[in-house]
C-alpha positions in Angstrom: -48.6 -10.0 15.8 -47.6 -9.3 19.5 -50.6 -11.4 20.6 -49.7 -13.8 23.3 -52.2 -15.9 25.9 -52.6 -18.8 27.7 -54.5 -21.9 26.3 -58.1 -21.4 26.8 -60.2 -23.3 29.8 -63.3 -25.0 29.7 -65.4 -22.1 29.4 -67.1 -21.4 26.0 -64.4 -20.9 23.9 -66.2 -17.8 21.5 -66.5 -15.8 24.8 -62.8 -16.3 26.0 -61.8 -15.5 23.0 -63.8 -12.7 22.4 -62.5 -11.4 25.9 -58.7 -11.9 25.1 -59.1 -10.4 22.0 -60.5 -7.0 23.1 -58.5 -6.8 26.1 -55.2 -7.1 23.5 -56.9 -4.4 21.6 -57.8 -2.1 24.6 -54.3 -2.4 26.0 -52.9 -1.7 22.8 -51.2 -4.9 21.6 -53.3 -5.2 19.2 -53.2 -1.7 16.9 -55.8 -0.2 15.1 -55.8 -1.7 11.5 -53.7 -4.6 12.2 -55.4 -7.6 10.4 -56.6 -10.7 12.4 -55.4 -14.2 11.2 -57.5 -16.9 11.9 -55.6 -19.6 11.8 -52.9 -17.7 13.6 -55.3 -16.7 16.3 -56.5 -20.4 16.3 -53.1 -21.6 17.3 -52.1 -19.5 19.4 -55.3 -20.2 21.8 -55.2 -23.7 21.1 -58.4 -24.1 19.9 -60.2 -24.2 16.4 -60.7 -21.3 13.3 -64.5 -22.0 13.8 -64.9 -20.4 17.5 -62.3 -17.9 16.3 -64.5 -17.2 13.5 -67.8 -16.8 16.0 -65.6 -14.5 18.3 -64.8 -12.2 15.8 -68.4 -12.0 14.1 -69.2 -10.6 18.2 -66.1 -8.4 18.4 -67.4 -7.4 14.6 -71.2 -6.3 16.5 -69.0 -4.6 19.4 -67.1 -2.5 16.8 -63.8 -3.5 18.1 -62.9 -5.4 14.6 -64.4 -5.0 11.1 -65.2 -7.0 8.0 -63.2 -6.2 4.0 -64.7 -7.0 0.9 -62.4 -10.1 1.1 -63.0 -11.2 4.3 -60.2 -10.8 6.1 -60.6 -9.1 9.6 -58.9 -5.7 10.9 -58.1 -4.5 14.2 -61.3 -1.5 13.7 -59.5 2.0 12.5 -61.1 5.1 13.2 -60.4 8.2 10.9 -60.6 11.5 12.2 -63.8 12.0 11.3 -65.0 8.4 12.7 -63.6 9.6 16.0 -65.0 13.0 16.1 -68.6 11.4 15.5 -67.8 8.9 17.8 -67.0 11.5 20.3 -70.1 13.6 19.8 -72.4 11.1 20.3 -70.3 9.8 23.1 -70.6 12.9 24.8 -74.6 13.6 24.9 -74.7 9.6 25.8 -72.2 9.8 28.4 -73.6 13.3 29.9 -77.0 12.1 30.4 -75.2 8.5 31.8 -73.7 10.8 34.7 -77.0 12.4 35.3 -79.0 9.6 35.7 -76.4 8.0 37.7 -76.5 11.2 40.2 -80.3 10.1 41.0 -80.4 6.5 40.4 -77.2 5.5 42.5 -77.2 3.0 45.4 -74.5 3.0 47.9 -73.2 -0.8 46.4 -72.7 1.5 43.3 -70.5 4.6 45.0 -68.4 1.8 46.7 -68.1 -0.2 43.6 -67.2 3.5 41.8 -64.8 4.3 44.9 -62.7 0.9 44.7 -62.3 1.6 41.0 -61.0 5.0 41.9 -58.6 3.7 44.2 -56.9 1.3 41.9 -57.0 3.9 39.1 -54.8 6.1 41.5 -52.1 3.6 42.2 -51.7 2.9 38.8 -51.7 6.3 38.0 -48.8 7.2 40.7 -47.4 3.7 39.0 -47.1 5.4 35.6 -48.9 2.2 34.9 -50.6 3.2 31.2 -52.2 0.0 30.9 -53.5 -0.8 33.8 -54.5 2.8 34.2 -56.2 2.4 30.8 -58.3 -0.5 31.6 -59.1 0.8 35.1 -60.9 3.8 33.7 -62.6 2.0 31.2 -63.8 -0.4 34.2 -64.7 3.0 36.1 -66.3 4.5 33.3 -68.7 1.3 32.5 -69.4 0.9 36.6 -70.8 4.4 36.1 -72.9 3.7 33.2 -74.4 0.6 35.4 -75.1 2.7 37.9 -77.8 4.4 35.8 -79.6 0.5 36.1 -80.7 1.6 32.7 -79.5 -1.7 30.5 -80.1 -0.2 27.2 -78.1 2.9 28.0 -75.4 1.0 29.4 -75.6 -1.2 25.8 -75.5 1.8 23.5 -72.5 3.4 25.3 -70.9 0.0 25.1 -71.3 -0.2 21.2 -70.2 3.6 20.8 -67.6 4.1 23.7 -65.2 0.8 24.2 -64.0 0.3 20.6 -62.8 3.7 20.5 -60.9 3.2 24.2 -58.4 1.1 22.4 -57.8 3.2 19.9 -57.5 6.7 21.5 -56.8 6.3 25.3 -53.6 4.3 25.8 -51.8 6.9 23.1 -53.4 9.9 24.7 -52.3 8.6 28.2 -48.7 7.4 27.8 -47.8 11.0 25.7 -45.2 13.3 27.2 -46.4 15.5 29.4 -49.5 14.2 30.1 -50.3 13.5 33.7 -52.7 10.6 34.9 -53.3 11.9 38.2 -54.8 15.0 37.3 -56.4 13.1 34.3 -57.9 11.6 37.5 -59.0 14.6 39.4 -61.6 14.8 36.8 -62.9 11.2 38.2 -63.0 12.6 41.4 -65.0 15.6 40.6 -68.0 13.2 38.8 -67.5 10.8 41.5 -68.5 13.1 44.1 -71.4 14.8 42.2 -72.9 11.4 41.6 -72.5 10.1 45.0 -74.4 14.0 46.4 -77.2 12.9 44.2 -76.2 16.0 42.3 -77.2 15.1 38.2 -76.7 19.1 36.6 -73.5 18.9 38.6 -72.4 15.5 37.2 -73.4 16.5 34.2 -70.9 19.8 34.3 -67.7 17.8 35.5 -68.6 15.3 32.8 -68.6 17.7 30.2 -65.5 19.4 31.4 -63.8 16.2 31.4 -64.5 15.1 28.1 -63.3 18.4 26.4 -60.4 18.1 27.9 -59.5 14.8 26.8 -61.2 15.5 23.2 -58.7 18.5 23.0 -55.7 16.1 23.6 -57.1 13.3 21.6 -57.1 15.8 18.7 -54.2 17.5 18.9 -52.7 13.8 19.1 -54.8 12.6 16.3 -53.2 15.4 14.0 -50.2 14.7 15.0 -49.8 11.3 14.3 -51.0 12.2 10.6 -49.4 15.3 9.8 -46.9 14.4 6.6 -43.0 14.6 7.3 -41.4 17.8 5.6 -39.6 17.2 2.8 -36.4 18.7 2.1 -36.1 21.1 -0.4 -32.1 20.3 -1.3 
């Protein structure tokens, strides 16, 4: 397990843990289907298998993590049809997210969504996949908040994150696929949001996500396609 951090502060435990935990999945440290030890996890953090136990019953309600019959914990797989649902419903959620941020906006939330930008770009010209990962995540979710509508901000939450960790940082670090133009698309959406423009968000969203669900597939495919076996 390439899970490495620093011993936990005085903060409550579950919710650091909870936090290093899906940031290791999100970055990709963690892979999808990888199984969670306790008592591994426990020492590792320096703290107990109880508050381990409470973090992963919250990263369980997140989706990040799941449950077998025997109780042991995985990092949460999605099959190809998980994902495809995933992204189906991600994509009415998410289109009327950029819509409702188009009228509900306040300039705190197109400077908050502009800083984010920023940061996404350098990492971009950085060839920085992590960082570049968790920076649209971050600009993604500052657009949902922008909406002030808390229980669509939860929904998309519980449908989008878990599959960030799975999907994004293998889309983003492929051959061939460029961040910055990956972030043209940001800038598009940005722009209509901050106009007060929601059919117009609502396009560039839209655009965006088929994009990337195009390249998600065709990775997706890839990845599982069976070798071909010789025929000497």
């Amino acid at each position: 397990m390439p899970f490495v951090a620093a011993k936990l502060n005085s903060q409550p435990a579950r919710h650091q843990i909870a936090e290093k935990i899906r940031e290791s999945i999100l970055d990709g440290s963690l892979l999808p289907g990888e199984r969670l030890v306790e008592r591994k996890l426990a020492e590792i953090l320096g703290t107990s298998q109880a508050a381990i136990r409470e973090a992963l019953i919250q990263l369980e309600l997140e989706g990040h993590v799941s449950k077998k019959p025997n109780s042991a914990t995985f990092v949460t797989h999605f099959s190809q049809r998980d994902l495809e649902n995933t992204l189906s419903v991600r994509r009415a959620l998410e289109g009327f997210a950029a819509e409702e941020a188009a009228r509900q906006r306040t300039p705190a939330d197109i400077q908050r969504l502009e800083e984010l930008f920023r940061s996404s770009m350098a990492a971009a010209r950085a060839r920085e996949f992590q960082k570049y990962i968790r920076g649209d995540l971050s600009w993604h979710i500052a657009m949902w908040e922008a909406t002030h509508n808390d229980c669509l901000v939860d929904s998309l939450r519980r449908v989008v994150v878990p599959v960030f960790g799975f999907s994004a940082i293998r889309v983003a670090s492929q051959p061939g696929f460029n961040l910055i133009n990956d972030l043209q698309s940001h800038r598009v959406l940005l722009d209509a949001i901050s106009a007060g423009e929601p059919e117009v968000a609502r396009r560039a969203f839209n655009t965006a996500m088929r994009e990337w669900t195009e390249q998600a597939a065709r990775l997706y495919s890839s990845e599982n396609e069976e070798p071909e076996t010789s025929s000497e």
